[in-house]
py3Dmol code that shows the C-alpha trace and the ligand (Angstrom):
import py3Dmol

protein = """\
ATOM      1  CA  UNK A   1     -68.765 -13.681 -49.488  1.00  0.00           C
ATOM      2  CA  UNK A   2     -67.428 -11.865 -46.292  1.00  0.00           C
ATOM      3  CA  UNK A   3     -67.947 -13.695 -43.171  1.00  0.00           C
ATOM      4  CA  UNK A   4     -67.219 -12.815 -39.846  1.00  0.00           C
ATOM      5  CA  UNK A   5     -63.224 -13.921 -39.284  1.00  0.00           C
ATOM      6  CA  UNK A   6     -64.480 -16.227 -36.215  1.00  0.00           C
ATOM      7  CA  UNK A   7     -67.430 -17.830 -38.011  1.00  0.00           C
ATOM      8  CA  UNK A   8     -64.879 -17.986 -40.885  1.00  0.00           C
ATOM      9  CA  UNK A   9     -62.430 -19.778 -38.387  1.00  0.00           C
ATOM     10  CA  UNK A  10     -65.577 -22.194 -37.495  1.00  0.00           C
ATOM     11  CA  UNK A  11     -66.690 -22.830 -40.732  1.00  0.00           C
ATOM     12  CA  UNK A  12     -62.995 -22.993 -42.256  1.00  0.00           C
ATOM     13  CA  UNK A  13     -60.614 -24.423 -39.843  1.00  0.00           C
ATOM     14  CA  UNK A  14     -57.932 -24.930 -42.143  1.00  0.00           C
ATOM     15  CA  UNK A  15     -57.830 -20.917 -42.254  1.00  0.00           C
ATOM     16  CA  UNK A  16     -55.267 -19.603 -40.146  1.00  0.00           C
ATOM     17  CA  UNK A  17     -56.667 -17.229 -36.514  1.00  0.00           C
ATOM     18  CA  UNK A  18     -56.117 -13.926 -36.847  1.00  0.00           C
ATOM     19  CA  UNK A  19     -54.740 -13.109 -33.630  1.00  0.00           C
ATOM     20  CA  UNK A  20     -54.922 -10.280 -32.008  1.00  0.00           C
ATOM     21  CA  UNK A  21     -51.789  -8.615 -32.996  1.00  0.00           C
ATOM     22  CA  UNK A  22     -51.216  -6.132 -29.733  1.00  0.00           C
ATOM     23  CA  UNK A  23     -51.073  -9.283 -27.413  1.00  0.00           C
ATOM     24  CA  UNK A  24     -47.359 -11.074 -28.546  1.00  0.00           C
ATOM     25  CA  UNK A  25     -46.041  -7.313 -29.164  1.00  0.00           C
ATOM     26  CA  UNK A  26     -47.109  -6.476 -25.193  1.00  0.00           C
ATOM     27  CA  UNK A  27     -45.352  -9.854 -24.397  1.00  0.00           C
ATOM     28  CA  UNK A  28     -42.235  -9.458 -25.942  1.00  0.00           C
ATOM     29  CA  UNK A  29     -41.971  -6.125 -24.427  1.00  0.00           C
ATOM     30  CA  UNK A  30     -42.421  -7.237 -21.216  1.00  0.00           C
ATOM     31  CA  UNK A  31     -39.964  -9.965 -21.273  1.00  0.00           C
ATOM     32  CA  UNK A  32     -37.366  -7.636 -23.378  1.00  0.00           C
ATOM     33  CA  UNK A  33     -38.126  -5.280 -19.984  1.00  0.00           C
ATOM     34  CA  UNK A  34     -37.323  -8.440 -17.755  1.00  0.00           C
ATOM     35  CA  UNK A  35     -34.864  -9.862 -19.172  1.00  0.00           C
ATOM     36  CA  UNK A  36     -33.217  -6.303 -19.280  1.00  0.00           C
ATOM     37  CA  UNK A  37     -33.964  -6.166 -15.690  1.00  0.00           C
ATOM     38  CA  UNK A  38     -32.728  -9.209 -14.813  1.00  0.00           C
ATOM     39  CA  UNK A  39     -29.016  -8.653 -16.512  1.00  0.00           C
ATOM     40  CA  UNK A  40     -29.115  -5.570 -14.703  1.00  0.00           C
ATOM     41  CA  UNK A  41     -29.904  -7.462 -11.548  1.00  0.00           C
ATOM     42  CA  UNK A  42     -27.651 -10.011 -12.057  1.00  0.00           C
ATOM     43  CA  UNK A  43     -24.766  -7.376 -12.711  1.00  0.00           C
ATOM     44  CA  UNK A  44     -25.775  -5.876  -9.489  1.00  0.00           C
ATOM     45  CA  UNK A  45     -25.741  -9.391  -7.466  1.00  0.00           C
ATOM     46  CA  UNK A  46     -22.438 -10.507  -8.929  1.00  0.00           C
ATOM     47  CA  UNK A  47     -20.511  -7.040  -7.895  1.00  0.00           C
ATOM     48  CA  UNK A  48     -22.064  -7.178  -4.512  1.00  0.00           C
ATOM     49  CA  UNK A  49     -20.669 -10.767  -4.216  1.00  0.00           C
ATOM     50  CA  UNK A  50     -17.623  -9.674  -4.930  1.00  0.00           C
ATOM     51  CA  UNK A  51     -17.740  -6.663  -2.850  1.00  0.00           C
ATOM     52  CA  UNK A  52     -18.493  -9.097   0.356  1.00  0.00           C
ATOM     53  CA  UNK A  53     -15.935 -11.499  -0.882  1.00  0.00           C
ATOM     54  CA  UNK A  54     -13.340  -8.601  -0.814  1.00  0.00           C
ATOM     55  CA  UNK A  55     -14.275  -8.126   2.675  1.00  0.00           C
ATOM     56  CA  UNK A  56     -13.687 -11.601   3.774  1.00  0.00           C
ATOM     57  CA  UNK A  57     -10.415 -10.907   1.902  1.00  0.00           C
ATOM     58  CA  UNK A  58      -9.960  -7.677   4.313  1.00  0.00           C
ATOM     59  CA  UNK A  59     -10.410  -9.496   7.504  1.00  0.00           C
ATOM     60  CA  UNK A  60      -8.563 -12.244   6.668  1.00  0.00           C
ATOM     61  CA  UNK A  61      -6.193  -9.737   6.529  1.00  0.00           C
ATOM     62  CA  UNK A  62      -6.524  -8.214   9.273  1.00  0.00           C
ATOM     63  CA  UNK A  63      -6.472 -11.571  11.398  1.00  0.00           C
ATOM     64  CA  UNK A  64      -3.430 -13.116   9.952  1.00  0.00           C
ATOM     65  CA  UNK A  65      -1.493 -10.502   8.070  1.00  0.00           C
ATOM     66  CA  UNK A  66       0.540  -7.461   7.479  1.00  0.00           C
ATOM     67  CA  UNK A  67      -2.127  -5.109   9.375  1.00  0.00           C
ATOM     68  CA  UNK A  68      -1.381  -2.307  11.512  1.00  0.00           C
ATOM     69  CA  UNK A  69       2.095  -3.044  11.299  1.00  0.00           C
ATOM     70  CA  UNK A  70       2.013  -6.555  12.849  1.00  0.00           C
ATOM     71  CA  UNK A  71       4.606  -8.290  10.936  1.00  0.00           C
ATOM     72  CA  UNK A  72       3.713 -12.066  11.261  1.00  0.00           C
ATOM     73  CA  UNK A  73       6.305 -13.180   8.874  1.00  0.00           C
ATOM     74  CA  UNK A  74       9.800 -14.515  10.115  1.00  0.00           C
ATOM     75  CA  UNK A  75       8.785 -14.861  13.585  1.00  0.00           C
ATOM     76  CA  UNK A  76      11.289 -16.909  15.195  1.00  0.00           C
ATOM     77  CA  UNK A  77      11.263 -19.155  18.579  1.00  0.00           C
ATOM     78  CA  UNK A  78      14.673 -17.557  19.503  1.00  0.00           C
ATOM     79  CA  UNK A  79      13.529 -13.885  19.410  1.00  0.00           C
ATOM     80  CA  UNK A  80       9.472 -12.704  19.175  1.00  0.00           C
ATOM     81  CA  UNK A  81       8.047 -15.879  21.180  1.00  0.00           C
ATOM     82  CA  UNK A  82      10.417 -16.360  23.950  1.00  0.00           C
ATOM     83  CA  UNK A  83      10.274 -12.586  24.359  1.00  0.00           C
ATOM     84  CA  UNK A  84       6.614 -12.739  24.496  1.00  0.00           C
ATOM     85  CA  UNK A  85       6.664 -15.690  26.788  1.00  0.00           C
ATOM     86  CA  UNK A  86       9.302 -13.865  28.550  1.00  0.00           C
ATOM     87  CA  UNK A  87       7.130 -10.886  29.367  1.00  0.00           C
ATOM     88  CA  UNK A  88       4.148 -12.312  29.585  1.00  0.00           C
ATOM     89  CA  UNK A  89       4.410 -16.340  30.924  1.00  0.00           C
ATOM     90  CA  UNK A  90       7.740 -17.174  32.813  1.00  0.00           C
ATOM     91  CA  UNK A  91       6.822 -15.628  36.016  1.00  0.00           C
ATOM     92  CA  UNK A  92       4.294 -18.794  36.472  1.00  0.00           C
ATOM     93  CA  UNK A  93       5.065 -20.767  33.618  1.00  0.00           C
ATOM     94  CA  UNK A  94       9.098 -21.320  34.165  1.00  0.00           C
ATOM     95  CA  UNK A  95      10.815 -23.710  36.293  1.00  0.00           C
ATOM     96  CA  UNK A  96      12.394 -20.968  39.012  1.00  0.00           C
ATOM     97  CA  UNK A  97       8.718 -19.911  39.813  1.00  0.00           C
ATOM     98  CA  UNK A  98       6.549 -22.502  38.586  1.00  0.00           C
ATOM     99  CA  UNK A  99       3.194 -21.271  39.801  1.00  0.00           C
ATOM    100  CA  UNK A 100       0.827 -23.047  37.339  1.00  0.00           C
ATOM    101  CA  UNK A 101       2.609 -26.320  37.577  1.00  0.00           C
ATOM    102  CA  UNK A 102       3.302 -26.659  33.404  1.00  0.00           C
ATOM    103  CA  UNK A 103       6.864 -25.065  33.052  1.00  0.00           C
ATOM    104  CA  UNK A 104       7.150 -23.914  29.576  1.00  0.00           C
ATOM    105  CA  UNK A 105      10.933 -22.097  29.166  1.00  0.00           C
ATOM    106  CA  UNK A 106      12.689 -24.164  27.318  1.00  0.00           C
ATOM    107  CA  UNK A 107      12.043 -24.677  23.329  1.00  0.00           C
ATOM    108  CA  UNK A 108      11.290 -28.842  24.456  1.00  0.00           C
ATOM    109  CA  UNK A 109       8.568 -27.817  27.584  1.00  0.00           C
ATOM    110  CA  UNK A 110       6.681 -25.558  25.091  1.00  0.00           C
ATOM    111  CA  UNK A 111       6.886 -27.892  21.889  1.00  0.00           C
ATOM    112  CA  UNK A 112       4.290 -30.204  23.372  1.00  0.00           C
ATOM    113  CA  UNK A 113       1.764 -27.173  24.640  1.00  0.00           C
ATOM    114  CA  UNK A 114       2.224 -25.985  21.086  1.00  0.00           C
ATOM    115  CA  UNK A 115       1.458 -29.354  19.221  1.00  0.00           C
ATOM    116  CA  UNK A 116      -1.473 -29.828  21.453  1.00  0.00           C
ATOM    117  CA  UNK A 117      -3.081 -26.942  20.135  1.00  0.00           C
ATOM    118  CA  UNK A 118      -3.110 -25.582  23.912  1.00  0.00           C
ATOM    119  CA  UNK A 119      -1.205 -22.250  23.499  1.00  0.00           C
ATOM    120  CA  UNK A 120      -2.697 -20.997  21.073  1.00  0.00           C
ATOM    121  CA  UNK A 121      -5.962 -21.987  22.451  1.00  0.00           C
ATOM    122  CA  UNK A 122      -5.083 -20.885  26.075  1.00  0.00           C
ATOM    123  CA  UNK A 123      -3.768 -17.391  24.859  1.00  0.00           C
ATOM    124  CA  UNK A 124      -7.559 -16.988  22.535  1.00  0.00           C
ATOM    125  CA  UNK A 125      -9.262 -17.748  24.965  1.00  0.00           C
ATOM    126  CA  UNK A 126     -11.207 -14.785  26.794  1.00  0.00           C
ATOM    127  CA  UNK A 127     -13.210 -16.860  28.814  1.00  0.00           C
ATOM    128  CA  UNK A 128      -9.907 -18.053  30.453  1.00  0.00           C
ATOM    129  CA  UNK A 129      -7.012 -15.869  29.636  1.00  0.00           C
ATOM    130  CA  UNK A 130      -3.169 -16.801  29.875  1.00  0.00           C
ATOM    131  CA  UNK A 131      -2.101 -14.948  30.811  1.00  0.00           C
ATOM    132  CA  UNK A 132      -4.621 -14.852  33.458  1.00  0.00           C
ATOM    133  CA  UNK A 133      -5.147 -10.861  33.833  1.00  0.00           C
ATOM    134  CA  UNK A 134      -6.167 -10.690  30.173  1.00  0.00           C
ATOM    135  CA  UNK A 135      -5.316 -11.474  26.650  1.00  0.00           C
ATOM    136  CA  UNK A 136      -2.432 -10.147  25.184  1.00  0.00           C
ATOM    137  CA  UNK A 137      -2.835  -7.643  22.225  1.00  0.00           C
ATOM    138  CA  UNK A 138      -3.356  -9.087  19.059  1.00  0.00           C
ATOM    139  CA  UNK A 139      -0.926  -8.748  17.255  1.00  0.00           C
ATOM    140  CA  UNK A 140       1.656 -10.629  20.153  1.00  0.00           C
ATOM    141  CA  UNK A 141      -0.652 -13.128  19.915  1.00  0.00           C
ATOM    142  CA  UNK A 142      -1.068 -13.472  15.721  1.00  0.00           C
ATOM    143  CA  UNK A 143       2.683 -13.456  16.121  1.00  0.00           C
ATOM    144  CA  UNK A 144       2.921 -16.542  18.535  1.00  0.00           C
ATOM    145  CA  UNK A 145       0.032 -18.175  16.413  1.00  0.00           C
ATOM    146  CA  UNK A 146       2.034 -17.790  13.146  1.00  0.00           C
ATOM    147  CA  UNK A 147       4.957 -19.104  14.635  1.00  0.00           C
ATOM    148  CA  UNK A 148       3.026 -22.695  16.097  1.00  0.00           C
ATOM    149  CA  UNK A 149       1.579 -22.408  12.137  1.00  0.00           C
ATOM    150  CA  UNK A 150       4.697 -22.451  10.687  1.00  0.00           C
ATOM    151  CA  UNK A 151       5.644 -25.668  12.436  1.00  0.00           C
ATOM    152  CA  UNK A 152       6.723 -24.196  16.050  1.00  0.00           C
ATOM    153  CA  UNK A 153      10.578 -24.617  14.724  1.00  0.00           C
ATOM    154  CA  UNK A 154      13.845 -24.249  17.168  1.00  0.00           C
ATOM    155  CA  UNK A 155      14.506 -21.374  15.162  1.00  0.00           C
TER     156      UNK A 155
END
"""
ligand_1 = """\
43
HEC
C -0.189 -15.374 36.990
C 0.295 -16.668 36.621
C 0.217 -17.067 35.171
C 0.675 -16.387 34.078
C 1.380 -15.035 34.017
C 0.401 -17.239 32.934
N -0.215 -18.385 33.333
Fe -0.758 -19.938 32.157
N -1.474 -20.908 33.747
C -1.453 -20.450 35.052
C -2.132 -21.415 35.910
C -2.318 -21.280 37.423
C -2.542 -22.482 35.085
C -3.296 -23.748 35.474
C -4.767 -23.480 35.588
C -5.415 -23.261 34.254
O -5.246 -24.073 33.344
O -6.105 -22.238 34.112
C -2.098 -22.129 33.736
C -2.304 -22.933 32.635
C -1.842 -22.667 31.356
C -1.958 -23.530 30.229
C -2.563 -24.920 30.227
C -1.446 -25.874 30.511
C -1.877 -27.302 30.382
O -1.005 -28.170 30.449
O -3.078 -27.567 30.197
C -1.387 -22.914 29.174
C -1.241 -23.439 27.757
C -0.912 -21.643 29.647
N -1.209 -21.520 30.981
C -0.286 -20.737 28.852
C 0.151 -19.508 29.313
C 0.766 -18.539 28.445
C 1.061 -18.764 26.996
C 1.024 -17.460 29.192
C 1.632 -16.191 28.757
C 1.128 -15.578 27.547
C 0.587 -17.756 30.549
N 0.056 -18.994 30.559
C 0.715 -16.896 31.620
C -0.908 -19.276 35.482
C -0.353 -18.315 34.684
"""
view = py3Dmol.view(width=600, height=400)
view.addModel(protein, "pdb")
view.setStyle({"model": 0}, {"cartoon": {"style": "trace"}})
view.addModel(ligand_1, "xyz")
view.setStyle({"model": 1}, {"stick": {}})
view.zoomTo()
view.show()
């Protein structure tokens, strides 16, 4: 005798559901679809990370490094920063015409401001400049920064 498969199920419940057979195929397709959306997606997230990490990378460069031709490397006490300081500081910051009252032209007045942290905050800072008509361009002062970095040696 024929019965109907869910009075079968009923009456016979050791006989296996007959499931509906287009319901598993439409979910498999639809997480095959996701899952190759979500690769894709996940391809696209990790190049964009990489993309902005490569631009941290860029202005890292571009603050401390090699840009525009500002050599940072080898910058010594006895010829970039005392020429800098020269041109830009001793005519208030020396002992002949000490205007701001903190003489820094000698290597052992300017150790201690550099130590400190105070030139290189002093010559950063646009809120109060030093020199006081403006900051210097950046790369005279990425120089004088890479110099206190490197130890602010008597070289
Ligand atoms: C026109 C004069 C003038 C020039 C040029 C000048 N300064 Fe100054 N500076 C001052 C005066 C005045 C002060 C004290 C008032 C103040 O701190 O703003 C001072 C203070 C400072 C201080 C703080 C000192 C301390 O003991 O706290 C630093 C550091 C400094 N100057 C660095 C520089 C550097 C570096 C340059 C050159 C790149 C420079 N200054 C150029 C006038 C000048």
């Amino acid at each position: 005798m024929l019965a109907h498969p869910k009075t079968d199920a009923i009456l016979n419940p050791s006989t296996p559901q007959p499931l509906n057979p287009s319901t598993p195929q439409l979910l498999n397709l639809l997480i095959d679809t996701f899952m190759q959306k979500f690769w894709f997606l996940l391809l696209v997230l990790a190049s964009s990370l990489l993309s902005v990490q490569s631009c941290y990378y860029d202005n890292e460069q571009d603050l401390y490094g090699g840009v525009d031709g500002c050599d940072t490397t080898a910058v010594k006490y006895s010829a970039q920063v005392t020429n800098l300081l020269e041109n830009n500081c001793y005519a208030c910051h020396s002992v002949a015409s000490d205007v701001a009252g903190s003489p820094f032209d000698t290597y052992e007045t300017l150790l201690p401001l550099a130590q400190s942290g105070k030139l290189v905050e002093r010559i950063n800072d646009a809120a109060n400049p030093m020199p006081p008509t403006g900051l210097m361009p950046d790369c005279d002062r990425l120089k004088i920064e890479a110099w206190v970095n490197a130890g602010a040696l008597k070289n």
